[in-house]
C-alpha positions in Angstrom: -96.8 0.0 24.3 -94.8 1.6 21.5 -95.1 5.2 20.6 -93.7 4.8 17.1 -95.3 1.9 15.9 -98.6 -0.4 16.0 -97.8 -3.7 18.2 -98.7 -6.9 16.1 -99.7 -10.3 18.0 -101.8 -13.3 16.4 -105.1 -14.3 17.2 -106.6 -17.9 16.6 -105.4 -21.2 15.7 -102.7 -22.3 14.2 -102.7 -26.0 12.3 -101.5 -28.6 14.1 -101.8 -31.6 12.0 -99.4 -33.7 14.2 -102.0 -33.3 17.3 -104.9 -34.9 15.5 -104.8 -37.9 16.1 -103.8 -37.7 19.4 -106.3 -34.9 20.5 -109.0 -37.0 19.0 -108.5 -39.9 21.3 -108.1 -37.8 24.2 -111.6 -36.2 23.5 -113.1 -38.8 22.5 -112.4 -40.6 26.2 -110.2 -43.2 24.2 -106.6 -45.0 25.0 -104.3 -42.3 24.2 -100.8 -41.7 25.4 -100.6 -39.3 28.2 -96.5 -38.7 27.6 -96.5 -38.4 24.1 -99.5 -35.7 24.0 -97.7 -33.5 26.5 -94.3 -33.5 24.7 -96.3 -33.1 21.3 -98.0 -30.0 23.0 -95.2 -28.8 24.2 -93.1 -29.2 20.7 -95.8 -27.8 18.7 -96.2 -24.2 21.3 -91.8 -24.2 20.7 -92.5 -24.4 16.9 -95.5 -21.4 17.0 -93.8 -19.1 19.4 -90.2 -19.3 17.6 -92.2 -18.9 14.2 -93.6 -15.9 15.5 -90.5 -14.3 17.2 -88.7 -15.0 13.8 -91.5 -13.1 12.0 -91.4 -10.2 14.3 -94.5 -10.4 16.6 -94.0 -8.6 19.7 -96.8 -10.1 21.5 -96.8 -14.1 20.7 -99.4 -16.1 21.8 -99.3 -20.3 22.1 -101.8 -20.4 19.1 -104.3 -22.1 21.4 -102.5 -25.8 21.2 -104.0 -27.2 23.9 -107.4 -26.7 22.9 -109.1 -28.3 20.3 -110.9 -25.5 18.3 -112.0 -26.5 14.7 -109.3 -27.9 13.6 -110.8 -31.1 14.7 -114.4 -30.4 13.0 -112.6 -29.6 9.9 -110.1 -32.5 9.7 -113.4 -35.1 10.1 -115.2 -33.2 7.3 
């Protein structure tokens, strides 16, 4: 809570092109690999919450990596 100014945080996805692929197999039930999703995940929440830290959020969010949102129904389009 800040008395002298409106808080900012960010709401909603974020792209994640490098997760595509990757989140598509994993939804789709298919051969994907376990390791590489996870540390993709993981890379991808570093990159969004430094991005907003350097742009002066004060309440950062993980940009909703994990889940699969539109992004998917709007990369098969």
């Amino acid at each position: 809570m800040s008395a002298s100014r409106i808080l900012t945080t960010h709401v909603g996805s974020l792209p994640r092109h490098n997760l595509l692929d990757l989140m598509k197999a994993k939804l789709a039930g298919g051969a994907y690999d376990r390791k590489a999703y996870d540390a993709c995940v993981r890379s991808a929440v570093e990159q969004a919450v430094g991005k907003q830290v350097e742009c002066g959020i004060d309440i950062v969010t993980t940009a909703n990596y994990r889940s699969p949102g539109s992004s998917l129904t709007c990369a098969s389009d």
